[in-house]
N, C-alpha and C positions, 0 to 999 in steps of 0.2 A: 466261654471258657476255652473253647478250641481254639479263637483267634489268640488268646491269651498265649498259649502254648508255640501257636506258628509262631508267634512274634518273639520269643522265646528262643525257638530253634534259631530263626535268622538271626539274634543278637548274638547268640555260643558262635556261631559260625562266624559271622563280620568279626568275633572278636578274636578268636582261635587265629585269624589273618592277617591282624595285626598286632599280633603279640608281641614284643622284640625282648622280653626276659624284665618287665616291666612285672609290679605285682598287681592280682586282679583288687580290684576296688573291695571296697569296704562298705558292707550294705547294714542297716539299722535296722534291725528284728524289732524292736520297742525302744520308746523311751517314754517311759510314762512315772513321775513326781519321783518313786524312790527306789525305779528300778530301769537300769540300762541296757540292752543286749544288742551287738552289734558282731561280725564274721567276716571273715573273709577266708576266700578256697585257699586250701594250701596245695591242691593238685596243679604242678605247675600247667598242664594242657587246656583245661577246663573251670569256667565257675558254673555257678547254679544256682536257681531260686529257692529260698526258703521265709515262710511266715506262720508267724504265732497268734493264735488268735487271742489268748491272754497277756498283757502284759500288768504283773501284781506280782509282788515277791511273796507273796499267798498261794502257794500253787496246788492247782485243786488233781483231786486226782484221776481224772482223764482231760487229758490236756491237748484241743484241738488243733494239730498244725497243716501245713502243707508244704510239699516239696517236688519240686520239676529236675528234672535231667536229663540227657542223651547219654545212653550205655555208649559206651568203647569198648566193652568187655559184655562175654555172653555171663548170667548171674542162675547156675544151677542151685547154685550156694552161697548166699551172702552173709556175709559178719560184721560188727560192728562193733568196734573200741572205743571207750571212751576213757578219757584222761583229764581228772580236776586237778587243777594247780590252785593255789593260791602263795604267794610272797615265794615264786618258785620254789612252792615244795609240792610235791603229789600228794593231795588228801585222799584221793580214790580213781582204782584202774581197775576195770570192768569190762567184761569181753560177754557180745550176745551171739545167739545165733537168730538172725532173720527169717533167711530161707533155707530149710534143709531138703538133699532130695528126697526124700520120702515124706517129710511134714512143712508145705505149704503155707506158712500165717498169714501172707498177701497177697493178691491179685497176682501182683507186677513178680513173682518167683515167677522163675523158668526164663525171663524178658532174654531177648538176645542181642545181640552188638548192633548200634544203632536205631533199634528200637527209644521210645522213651518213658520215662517212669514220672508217674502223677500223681503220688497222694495226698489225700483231705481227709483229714480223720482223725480218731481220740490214738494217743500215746497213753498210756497208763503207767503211772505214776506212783509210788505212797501217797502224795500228795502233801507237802512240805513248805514251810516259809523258810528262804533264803536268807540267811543268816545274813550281816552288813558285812562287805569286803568287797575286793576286788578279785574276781575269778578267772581262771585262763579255764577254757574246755575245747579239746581236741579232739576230733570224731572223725574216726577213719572209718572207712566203709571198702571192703573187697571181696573179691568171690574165690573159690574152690580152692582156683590156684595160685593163690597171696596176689593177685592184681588191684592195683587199687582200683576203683568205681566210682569215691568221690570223697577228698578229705575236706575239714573245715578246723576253723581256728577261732573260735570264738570268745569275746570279753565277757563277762558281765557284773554289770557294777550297783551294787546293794547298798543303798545309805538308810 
């Protein structure tokens, strides 16, 4: 897992160096029989890894994922918006809090600039089947003082 990670840092980096105002690639979460999920960073500096261990528009309710990143910003406090679109109209907009400074829910709170964040583990969920359509889901991620940390743009597509 650790080589996993260096290999990781040096790609943000090479890539960070050759950006020219180009958009980051577009990576496939799933694609399994009748359900789609694919993303891409909308933070213009930075992309980042993310995967799903379930791909089922059954979704159970703790749902294993994992996600890699380099901080740019120190994270006393992190938050997390999310935004469902579908046929451009907002179904649901939802604000979390992550990390608060007095109540810790993860490891990676407190992390500082440059450091980096690694989790594998259960999301908890209702646990819901995905209705059929076409989905836009936008997930911004910032600390304290409204910096972003790391946004994403995601499809997902339910037949």
């Amino acid at each position: 897992m650790k080589g996993f990670m260096a290999a990781f840092f040096v790609w943000t980096m090479i890539s960070l160096s050759v950006r020219s105002g180009q958009a980051w690639p577009t990576h496939t979460v799933c694609k399994d029989g009748d359900l789609e999920v694919f993303y891409q960073s909308c933070d213009p500096l930075q992309d980042f890894g993310f995967s799903l261990e379930q791909c089922s528009k059954h979704l159970k309710s703790n749902l294993s994922i994992r996600i890699g990143i380099i901080l740019r910003e120190d994270i006393r406090e992190l938050f997390l918006d999310i935004n469902l679109l579908t046929k451009g109209a907002s179904i649901l907009s939802y604000s979390y809090p992550i990390c608060e400074e007095d109540l810790s829910k993860f490891s990676f709170c407190g992390r500082r600039k440059g450091e980096q964040i690694y989790y594998a583990g259960p999301v908890n969920n209702p646990g819901l089947e995905i209705p059929e359509g076409e989905y836009q889901v936008l997930l911004k991620l910032y600390n304290e003082n409204n910096s972003m940390v790391a946004c994403v743009n995601a499809t997902v597509i339910c037949s």
